[in-house]
N, C-alpha and C positions, 0 to 999 in steps of 0.2 A: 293269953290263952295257953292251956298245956300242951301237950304233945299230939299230935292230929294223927289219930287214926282211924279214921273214917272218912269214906266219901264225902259225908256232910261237913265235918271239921275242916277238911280241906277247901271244899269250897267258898265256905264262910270267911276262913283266911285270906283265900288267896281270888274271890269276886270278880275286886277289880283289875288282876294284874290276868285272870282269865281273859275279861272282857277287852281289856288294853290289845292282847297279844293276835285277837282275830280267830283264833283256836276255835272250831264249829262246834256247838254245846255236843253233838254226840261224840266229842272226840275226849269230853272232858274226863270220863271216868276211865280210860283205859290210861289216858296221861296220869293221873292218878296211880294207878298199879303200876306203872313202868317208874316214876319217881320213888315211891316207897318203896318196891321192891329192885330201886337201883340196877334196869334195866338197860341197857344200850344194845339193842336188837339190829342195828342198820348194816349193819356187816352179812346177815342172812339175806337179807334184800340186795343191797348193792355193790360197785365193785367198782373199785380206784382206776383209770387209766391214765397213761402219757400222753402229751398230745403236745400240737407246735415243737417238733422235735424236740420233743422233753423238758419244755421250760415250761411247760402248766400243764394242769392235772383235768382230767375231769370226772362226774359221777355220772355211772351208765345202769339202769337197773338189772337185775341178773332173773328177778323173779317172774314170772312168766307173764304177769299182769298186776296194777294196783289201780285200782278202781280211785275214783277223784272223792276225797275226803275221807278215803278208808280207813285209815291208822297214822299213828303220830309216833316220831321216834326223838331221841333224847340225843343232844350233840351235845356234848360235851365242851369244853371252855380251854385248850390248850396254853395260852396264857393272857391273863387278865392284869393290866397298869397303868399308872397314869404317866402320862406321854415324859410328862420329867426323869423317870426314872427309868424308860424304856434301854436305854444306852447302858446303864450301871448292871442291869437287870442281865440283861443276854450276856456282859462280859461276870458277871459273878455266880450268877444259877447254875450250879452244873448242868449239861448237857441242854439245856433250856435254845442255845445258838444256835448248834446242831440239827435239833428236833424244828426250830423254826426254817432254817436254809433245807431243810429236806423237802420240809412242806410246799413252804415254796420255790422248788424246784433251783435255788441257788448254791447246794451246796457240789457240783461239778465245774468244769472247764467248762466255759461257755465258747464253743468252738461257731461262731459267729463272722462270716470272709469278711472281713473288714478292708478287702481288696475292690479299691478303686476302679469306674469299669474303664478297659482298654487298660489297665496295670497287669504288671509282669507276676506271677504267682514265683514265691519259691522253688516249685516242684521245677517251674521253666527254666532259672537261675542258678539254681542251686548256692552255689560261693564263689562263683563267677564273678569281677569284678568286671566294672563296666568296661574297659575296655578290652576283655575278653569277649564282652556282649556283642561291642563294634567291629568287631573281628569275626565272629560268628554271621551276623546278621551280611556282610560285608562276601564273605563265603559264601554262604547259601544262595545270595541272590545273585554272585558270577552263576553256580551249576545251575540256576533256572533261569539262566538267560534275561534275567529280568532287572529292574530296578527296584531299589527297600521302599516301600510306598510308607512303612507302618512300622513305628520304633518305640520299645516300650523299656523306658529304663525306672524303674518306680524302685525306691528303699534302699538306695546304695549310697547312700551319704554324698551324694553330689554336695559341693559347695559351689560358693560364687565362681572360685578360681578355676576349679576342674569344670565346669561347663564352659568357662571361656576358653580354656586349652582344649577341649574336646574337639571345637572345630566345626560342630555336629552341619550346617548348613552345608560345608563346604564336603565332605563327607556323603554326605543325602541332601542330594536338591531336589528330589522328586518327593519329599513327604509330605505325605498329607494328613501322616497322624502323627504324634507326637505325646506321651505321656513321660512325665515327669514327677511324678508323684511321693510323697513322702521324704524326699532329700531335704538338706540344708538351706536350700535357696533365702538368700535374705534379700540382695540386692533387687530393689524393683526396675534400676537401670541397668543391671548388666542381664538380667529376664531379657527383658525391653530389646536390649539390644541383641541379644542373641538369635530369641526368637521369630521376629520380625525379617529378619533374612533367608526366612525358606517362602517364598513366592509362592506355593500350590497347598498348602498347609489348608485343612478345612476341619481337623477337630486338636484341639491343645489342651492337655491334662495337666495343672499345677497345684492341685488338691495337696492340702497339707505341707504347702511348704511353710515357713515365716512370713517371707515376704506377701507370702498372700492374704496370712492372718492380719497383717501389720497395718498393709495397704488401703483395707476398706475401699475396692473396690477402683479404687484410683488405676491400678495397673491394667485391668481389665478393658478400663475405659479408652485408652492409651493405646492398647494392643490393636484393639479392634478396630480404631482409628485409622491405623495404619494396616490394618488386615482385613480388607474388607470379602474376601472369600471364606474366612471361616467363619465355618455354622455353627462348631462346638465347643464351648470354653470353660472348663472347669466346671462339668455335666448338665451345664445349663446348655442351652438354644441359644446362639447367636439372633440378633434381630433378621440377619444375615441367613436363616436355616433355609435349608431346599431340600433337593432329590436325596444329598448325602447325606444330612444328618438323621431324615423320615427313614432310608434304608439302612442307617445303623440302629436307629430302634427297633426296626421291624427285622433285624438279623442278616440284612443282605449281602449288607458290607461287614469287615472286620477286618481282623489280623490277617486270616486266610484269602481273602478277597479284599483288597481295600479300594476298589473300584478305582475309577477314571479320573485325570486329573480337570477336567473341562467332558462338557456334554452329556447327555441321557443317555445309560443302557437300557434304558424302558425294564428295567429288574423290578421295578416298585407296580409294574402291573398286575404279578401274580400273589402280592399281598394281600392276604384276609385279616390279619392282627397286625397292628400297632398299638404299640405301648409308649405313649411320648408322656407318662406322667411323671409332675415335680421336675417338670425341665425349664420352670422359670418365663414359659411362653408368654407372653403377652399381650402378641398380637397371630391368629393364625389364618387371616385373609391373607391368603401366601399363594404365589403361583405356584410352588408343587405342590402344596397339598388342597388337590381336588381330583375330580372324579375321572379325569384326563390321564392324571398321573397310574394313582390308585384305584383302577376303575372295578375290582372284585374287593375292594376293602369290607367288612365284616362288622367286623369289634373292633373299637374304640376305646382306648382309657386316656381320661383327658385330667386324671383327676392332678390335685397340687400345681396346679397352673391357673395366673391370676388372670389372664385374658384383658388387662383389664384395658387396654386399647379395643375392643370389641363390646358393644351393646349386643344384650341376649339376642336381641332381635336379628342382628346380624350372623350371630355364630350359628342361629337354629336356620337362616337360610344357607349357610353353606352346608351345613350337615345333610339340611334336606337335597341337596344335589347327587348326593353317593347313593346308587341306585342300591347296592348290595345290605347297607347299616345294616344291623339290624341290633347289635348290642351296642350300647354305650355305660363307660363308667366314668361318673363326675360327682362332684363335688357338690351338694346339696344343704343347704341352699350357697351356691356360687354362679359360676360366669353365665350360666345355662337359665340364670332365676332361681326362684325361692321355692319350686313348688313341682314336684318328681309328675305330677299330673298336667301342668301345662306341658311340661316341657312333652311328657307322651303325646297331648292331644297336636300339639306342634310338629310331632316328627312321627305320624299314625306307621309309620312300616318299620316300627320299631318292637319287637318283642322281649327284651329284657334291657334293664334300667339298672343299674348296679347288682347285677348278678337274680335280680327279681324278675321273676315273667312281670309281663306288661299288664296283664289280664288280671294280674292278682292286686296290684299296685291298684288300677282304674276299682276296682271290686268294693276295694277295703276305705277306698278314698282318702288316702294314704299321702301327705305333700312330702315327707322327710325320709329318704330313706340308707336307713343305717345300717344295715343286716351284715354289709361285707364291708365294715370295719373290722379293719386288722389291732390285735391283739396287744396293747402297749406293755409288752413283758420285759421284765427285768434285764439289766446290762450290769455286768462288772469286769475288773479286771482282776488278771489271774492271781495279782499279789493282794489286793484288797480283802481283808479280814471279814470270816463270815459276819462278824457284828456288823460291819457299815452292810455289808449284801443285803442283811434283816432289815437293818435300819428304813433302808431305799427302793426292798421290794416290799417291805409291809402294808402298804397303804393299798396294795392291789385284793388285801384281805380282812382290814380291819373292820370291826363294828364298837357301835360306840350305843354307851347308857351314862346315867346317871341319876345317881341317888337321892332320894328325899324323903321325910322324916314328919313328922305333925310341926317340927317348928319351922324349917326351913329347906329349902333343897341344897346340893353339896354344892359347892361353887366349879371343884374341879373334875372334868367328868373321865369316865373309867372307860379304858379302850381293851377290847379284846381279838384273838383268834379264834375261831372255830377248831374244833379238832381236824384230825385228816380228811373224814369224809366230809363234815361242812364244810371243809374249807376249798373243795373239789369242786363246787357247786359252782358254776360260770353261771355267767349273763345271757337273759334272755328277755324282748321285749314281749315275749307270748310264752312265759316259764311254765316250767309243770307243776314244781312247789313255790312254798312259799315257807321262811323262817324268818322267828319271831324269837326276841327275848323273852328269859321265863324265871325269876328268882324265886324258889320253890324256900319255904321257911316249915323245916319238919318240927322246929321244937314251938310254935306260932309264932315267934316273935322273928324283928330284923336280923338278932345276932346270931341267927340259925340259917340264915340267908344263904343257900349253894345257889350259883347262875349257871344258866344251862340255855342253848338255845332249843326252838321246837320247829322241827319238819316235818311236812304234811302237804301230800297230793293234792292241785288244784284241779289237775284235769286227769284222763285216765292216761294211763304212761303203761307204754307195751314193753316187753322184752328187748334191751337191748337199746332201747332210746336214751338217749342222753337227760341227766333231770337236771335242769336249771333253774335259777329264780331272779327275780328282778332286782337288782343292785337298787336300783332309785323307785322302790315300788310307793307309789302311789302321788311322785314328784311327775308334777307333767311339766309341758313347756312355760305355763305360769311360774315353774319355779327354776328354768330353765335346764331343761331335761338335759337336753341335747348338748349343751356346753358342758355339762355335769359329764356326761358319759367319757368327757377327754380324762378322765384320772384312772380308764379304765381301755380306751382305745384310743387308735392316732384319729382322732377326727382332721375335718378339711382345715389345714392351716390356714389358707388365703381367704376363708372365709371368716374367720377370725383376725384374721390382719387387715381385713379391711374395715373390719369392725370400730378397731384400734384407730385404720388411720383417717376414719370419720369424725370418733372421738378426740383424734387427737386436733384434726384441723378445725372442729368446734372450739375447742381450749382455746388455740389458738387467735379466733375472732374476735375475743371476748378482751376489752380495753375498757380501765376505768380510772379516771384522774379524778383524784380526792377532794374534796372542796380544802381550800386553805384552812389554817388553824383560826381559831375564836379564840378571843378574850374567853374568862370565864362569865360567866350568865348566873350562875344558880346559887343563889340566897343561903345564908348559914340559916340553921332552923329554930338561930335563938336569937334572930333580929329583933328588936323592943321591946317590950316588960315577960317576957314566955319564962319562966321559970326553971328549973334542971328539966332534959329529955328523959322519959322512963324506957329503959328499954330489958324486952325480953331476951332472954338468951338459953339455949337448951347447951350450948359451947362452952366447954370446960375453962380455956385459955380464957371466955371475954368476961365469964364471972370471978377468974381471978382477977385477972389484971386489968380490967378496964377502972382506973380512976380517978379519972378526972373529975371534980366536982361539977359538971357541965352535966354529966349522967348520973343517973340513979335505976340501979337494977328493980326488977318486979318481977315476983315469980308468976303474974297474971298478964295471959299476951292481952289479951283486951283490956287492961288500963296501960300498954305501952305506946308511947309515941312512936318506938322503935322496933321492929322485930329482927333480930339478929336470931336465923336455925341455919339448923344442917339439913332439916326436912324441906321437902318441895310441898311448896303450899299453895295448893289450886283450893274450885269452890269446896269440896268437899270437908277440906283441913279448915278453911276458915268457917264451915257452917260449926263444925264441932268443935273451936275454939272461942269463935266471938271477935275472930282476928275481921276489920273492915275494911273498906277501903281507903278509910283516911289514914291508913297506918303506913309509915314507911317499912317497906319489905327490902328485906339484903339480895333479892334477885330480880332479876327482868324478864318482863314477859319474853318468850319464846329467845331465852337464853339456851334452848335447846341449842340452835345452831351454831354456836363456838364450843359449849360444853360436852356434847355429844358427837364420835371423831369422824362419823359420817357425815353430820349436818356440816362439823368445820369444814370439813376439805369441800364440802358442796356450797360453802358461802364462799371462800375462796376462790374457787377455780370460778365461779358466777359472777362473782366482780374482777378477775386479774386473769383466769385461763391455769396458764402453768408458770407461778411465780418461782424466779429458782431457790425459794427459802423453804418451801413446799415438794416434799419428795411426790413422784407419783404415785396416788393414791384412788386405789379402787372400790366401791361398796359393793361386796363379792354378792349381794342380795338383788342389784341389779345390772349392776356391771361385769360381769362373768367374763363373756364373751372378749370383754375390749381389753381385760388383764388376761386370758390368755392370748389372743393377739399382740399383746407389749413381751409379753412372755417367748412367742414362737420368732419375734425379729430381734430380739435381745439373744437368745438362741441361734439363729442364726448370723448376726453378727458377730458371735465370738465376745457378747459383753456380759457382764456378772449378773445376774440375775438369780440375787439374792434377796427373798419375801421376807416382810415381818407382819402376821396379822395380829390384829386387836380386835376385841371384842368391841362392837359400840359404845357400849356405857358401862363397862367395868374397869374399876382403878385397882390399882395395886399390882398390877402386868398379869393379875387373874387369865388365864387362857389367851395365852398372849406367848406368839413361838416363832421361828425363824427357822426359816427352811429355801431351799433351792426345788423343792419338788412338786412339779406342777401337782401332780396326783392328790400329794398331802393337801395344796393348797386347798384343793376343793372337797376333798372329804373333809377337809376340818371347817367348812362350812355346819358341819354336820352337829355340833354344839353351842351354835346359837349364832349372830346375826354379827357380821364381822368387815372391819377392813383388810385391804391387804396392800400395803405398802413399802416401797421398793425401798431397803434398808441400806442404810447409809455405811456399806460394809469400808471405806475410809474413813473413819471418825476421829478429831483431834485427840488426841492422849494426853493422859498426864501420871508422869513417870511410868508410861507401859499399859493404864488402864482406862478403861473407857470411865468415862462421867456425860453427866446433866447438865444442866441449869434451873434452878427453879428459881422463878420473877413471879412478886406480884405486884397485880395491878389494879388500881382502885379506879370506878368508875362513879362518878359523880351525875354524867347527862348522858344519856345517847344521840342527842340533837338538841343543840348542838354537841357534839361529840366534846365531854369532856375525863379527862383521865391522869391519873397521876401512875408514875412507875415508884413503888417504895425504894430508898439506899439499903434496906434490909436482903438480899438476894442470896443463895447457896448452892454450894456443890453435890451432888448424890453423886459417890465413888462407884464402880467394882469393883468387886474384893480382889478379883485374879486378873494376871496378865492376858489384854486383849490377845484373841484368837481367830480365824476364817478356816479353821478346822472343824471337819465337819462335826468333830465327838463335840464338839464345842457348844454345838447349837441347844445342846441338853444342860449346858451347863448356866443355869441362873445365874450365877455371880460372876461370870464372867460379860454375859452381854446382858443384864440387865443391872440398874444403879440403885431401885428403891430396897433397902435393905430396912425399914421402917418393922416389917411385918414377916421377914424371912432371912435368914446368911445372919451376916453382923454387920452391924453400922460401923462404918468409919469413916465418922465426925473427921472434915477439915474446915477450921476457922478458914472465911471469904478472904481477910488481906492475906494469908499466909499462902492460901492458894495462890491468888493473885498473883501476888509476888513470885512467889515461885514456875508456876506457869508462866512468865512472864520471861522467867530467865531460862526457862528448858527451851521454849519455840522461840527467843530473840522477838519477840513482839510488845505492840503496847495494849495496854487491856483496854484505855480509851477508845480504840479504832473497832476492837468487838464489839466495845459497848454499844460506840452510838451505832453498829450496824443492827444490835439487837434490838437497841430501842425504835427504830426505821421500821424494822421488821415485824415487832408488836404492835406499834399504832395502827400500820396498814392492815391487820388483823380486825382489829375493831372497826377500822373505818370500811372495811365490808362487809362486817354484821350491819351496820348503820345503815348502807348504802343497798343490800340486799334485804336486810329484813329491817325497816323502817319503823313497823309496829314493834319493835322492838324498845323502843322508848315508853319512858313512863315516868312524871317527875317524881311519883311514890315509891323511886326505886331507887339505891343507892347497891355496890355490889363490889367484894374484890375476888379477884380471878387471880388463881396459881395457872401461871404461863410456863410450858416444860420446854426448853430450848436445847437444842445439842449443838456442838460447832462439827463443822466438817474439815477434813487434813488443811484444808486450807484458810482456817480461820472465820467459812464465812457462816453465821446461824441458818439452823435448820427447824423448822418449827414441828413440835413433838406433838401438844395437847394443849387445849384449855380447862382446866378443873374450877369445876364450881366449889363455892367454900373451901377452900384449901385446908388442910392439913399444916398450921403453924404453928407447930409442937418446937422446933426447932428456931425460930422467929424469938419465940419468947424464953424460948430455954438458954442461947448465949448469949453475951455481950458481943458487941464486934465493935470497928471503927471502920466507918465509911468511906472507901475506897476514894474517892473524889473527891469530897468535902473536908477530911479527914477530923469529923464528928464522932464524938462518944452515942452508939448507940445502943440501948439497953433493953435488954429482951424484955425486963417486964413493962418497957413502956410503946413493945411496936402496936396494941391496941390501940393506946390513949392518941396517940401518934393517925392510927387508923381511921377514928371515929373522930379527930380533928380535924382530919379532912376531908370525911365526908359529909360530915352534918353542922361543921364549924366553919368550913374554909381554908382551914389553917394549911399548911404548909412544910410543916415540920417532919424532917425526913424523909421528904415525898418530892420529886422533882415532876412537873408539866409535861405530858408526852405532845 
């Protein structure tokens, strides 16, 4: 069509990207005047503000009123990429970085106290060294007559040594607080030993030393052991908590007051708030805290604490004892139950529920409530380049399309920003607009294609009110809303860790010993007078090379004995080929499950749990929840919690990316149906770069399980030097190997590899071997074992097997590919590693179809 100038032209063009976008027919003609006549009017209406001290933005209307579907305005597209080149893009676009860190409020000092509580501020310190501190603190407490109850030495490079020369016990025997924080400490026995000698000691800050990083929790355990009066240990709750660690949440105690070394000042009775959340609590049937203690207590925030020594039932009768409650904030669904309405009708003299009246909650019939989730906004440091800042707050902003065409749709999909003011637009579960993608094409055609987004009033919005729109509109808890919201708020961690540690103790149950190996069973298919097999083939490799006089090719599937495709062939393909059921087919029923990365990891973990040749692996479509959970205690343990997702069933590493960021993770759900698996950020090298393996494997029987591994096997290189930089994760050729279809191949012959890898790691390749081939069989023998129907004697099948080894030689299993890609099989000669046999690329077919439909043996070893 020509150039659309007219209402009608336009919508004839553009119908269905109307009807897609939600756009209310009476909105369509003025969208019309505003595109042609390249209108961007929202700046008259609305009006940019700060908010969250300055780390996000928001839109507040300025005009006096907008009635609900009244007008639509034009956003703009600040920048549009596909996610490979996001990194290249910000450091080469002029001002493009810039214009991004402004938007999103990352181009300032992010002035964020990253002071530990009970730590010493600068302003306190100034460049006092610590034992100028001991000397101060030593003073002051002669003129007040007093003894130092409360020592706070945080950021002075204490080491092992200088804390044993310090003396600090013998110095201050009356302390009962003690912060330590941010020093050198490595040693977990000279801690041990130091600490452990102040008798009245009831809160101990070691935040951020080594040794604590190091310890995993060992030191802790240790401490407490031997300290059985402190309540507070590295901002957590001792099991140990009472009157003094309840009155330093609640303010009573501190620096200024550090209270009593033994007994009640009854101080905790004139408390109305406590704040004991994220302190690790796990059990709070606790003699101080009740209504004895606290008997004007208020408000509650219980949230980030796993309770998880308490049944709901129990926690909601001790709450019910506090005559004053009246607010509580928790964690939904957590220790309290699943549902914000029982837990009201359970504790009736309650009137607000996470910052919600009570009244509105029972109203709406409401079990989840989210409203006073905090804001997961961006963190950097002050030396980190606005690129990585973009890199790592982008995801709080992106949206995402993708393109298609009468022949196909694109594979890779296109991520953008909103201009300043859409991109102002925050989250609401009850929003006032709503925005929708819109590619407006003025000459008709696609190559005329501007993208733009469209805003427009869902409800009436007064002067002055904030206008939001729903980040996950029209995702509800079927598509797991609630979990989804974490790439945009701090949701309940412990309710997602326990998600985790369900899933993970299920893994754990699941035990399967494989039946012993079989002789072979299955008949060659030219036992007694049967003439040459015909077989079909739509496969470039097997019409050349297949020639063995045993076969004879047909270009007709229905006179073949044999069907060898690349096509999946259900009823539909054999009704309009003539293909029947007495034909041998190159795949097996519901081969879905090893060939597709969801079903594999789900046949696996269902016969083995969590094999260690198996990364852990989540299907982000139903597992959300239990990968952030893996996510939030890998986090908190201080361990690498580096993701790599894949799409289910697309080869080639097509939308296939590697990231650290929870956020990313779950918007990039957002392109189709995917895994996410914990990437093997140690991977064996060879000379510097990451590599593969690709095996294949010929399957003969499912039951009995019979199978051959070819001596045909190869390497897929990386082009660059392995990297765990984060610019890295943009870079294709460095973490991924198939260069088939993108970078450049570089082809290494298997002995030359061999050899050589052999001599770099001082290893034998035999001891990989048979652990990979250990490693593949047990693969198949849980297809067999899980999916039984799986068998079919009409089936014969070889599978490309993708293996990585890990820094320590042992395989890690990558994929199962159906019909493999053996371009490279038949394209070199090699000689066989173990055998040391001539084997010739145009005979790995003949070789192939000898063993599956002859028996034969040739080049093919028994798994």
């Amino acid at each position: 069509m020509s150039k659309i100038e007219t209402f009608e032209d336009f919508v004839k063009v553009h119908g269905l990207l109307l009807t897609a976008s939600g756009l209310p027919q009476p909105l369509h003609e003025q969208l019309f005047k505003k595109l042609s006549t390249d209108t961007f009017d929202g700046g008259a209406c609305f009006q940019i503000e700060l908010c969250e001290d300055g780390r996000q933005r928001r839109l507040v209307l300025t005009s006096d009123f907008m009635g609900k579907e009244s007008d639509v305005f034009l956003i703009d597209h600040a920048w549009t990429f596909r996610l490979s080149d996001a990194n290249k893009q910000l450091q080469e676009v002029p001002g493009l970085a810039q214009r991004m860190a402004t938007l999103m409020c990352v181009d300032g000092d992010l002035n964020v106290d990253e002071e530990a509580e009970g730590g010493t501020s600068v302003e306190d310190t100034g460049s006092m060294s610590v034992e100028d501190i001991l000397e101060h603190e030593l003073c002051k407490a002669k003129e007040d007559k007093d003894n130092v109850r409360w020592l706070e030495l945080d950021e002075l490079d204490i080491d092992d040594n200088t804390l044993l020369s310090l003396d600090l016990s013998a110095k201050f025997p009356d302390l009962l607080a003690l912060s330590l924080c941010g020093n050198r400490l490595e040693s977990a026995d000279v801690i041990f030993q130091e600490v452990t000698k102040f008798k009245h000691l009831k809160a101990l800050w070691l935040n951020n030393n080594p040794a604590v990083q190091k310890c995993d929790g060992c030191l802790a355990d240790k401490i407490l052991q031997t300290c059985p009066g402190l309540e507070i240990l590295n901002s957590s709750f001792t099991r140990n908590f009472g009157e003094w660690a309840l009155g330093f949440c609640a303010e009573v105690y501190g620096k200024d007051n550090p209270g009593q070394q033994c007994g009640s000042d009854h101080k905790l009775h004139e408390v109305t708030t406590l704040d004991i959340s994220n302190r690790g609590i796990q059990n709070l049937a606790n003699k101080a805290f009740s209504p004895a203690t606290m008997p004007s207590l208020s408000h509650l925030n219980l949230r980030g604490n796993s309770l998880r020594e308490n049944s709901a039932s129990e926690l909601l009768g001790v709450l019910r004892q506090f005559p004053s409650l009246n607010a509580i904030e928790v964690d939904i669904p957590g220790p309290l139950g699943e549902s914000a309405i029982v837990i009201l009708e359970s504790l009736p003299n309650l009137s607000f529920l996470n910052g919600v009246s009570a009244t509105k909650i029972l109203e709406a019939g409401k079990h989840v409530i989210d409203s006073i989730l905090e804001p997961r906004l961006p963190e950097w440091k002050p030396e980190e380049p606005l690129t990585d800042r973009v890199v790592n707050a982008m995801w709080q902003y992106l949206m995402t399309y993708r393109l298609a065409n009468e022949e196909k749709i694109d594979e890779t999909s296109a991520w953008y920003v909103m201009d300043e003011l859409g991109s102002a637009l925050r989250h609401s579960d009850e929003p006032s607009f709503t925005v929708a993608p819109f590619l407006y094409m003025p000459e008709g055609n696609l190559a005329s294609a501007v993208s733009y987004s469209l805003l427009w009033p869902i409800q009436n919005v007064q002067q002055a009110d904030e206008c939001t729109r729903d980040f996950l509109y029209g995702i509800g808890e079927d598509k797991q809303r609630s979990a989804r919201l974490t790439a945009w708020f701090h949701t309940p961690e412990n309710y997602f860790i326990k998600e985790y540690e369900k899933h993970s103790k299920e893994l754990e149950s699941r035990t399967f010993t494989p039946p012993s190996v079989m002789s072979s069973v299955t008949k060659s298919l030219l036992e007694g007078d049967r003439g040459s097999l015909r077989v079909y083939t739509d496969i470039p490799q097997v019409e050349e090379f297949l020639k063995r006089p045993e076969f004879i090719l047909t270009f007709e599937p229905k006179e073949a004995h044999i069907i060898w495709t690349s096509m999946q062939v259900d009823e539909d393909t054999k009704k309009a080929t003539g293909i029947t059921d007495d034909q041998i087919i190159n795949q097996f029923p519901y081969e879905a499950c090893v060939v597709m990365k969801h079903h594999l990891a789900e046949t696996v973990q269902k016969a083995y749990g969590s094999p260690n040749w198996l990364q852990p692996t989540y299907n982000l479509e139903a597992q959300l929840s239990q990968l952030i959970g893996d996510y939030y205690i890998r986090k908190r343990d201080g361990l690498n919690n580096l993701w790599i997702l894949k799409p289910w069933n697309m080869a080639r590493t097509i939308d296939t990316t590697v990231t650290d960021n929870i956020s990313a993770i779950i918007r990039l759900m957002e392109t189709g149906p995917k895994i996410c698996q914990k990437y093997i950020e140690h991977p064996a090298l060879f000379q510097g770069k990451k590599f593969d393996l690709r095996y294949i494997v010929l399957v003969r029987s499912m039951n009995p399980l019979e199978i051959f591994l070819s001596d045909v096997f190869w390497v897929r290189l990386a082009n660059n030097p392995y990297s765990l930089e984060k610019k890295s994760f943009f870079e294709y050729e460095t973490h991924f190997t198939v260069m088939n279809y993108r970078g450049r191949i570089n082809h290494k012959n298997t002995p030359d590899f061999v050899r050589e890898f052999e001599e770099e790691h001082k290893v034998k390749w035999f001891d990989v071997h048979e652990r990979v081939r250990k490693m593949i069989r047990s693969v198949f023998e849980a297809a067999a074992f899980v999916h039984p129907e799986m068998h079919s004697p009409m089936s014969r099948a070889i599978y490309g097997v993708d293996v990585m080894l890990d820094s320590s030689f042992k395989p890690k299993l990558l994929e199962v590919t159906y019909c493999p890609d053996c371009t490279r099989a038949c394209k070199y000669d090699m000689v066989s590693i173990f055998k040391g046999e001539e084997l010739r690329g145009s005979d790995f077919f003949n070789d192939v179809f000898g063993c599956l439909f002859l028996n034969k043996t040739t080049h093919v070893s028994p798994l």
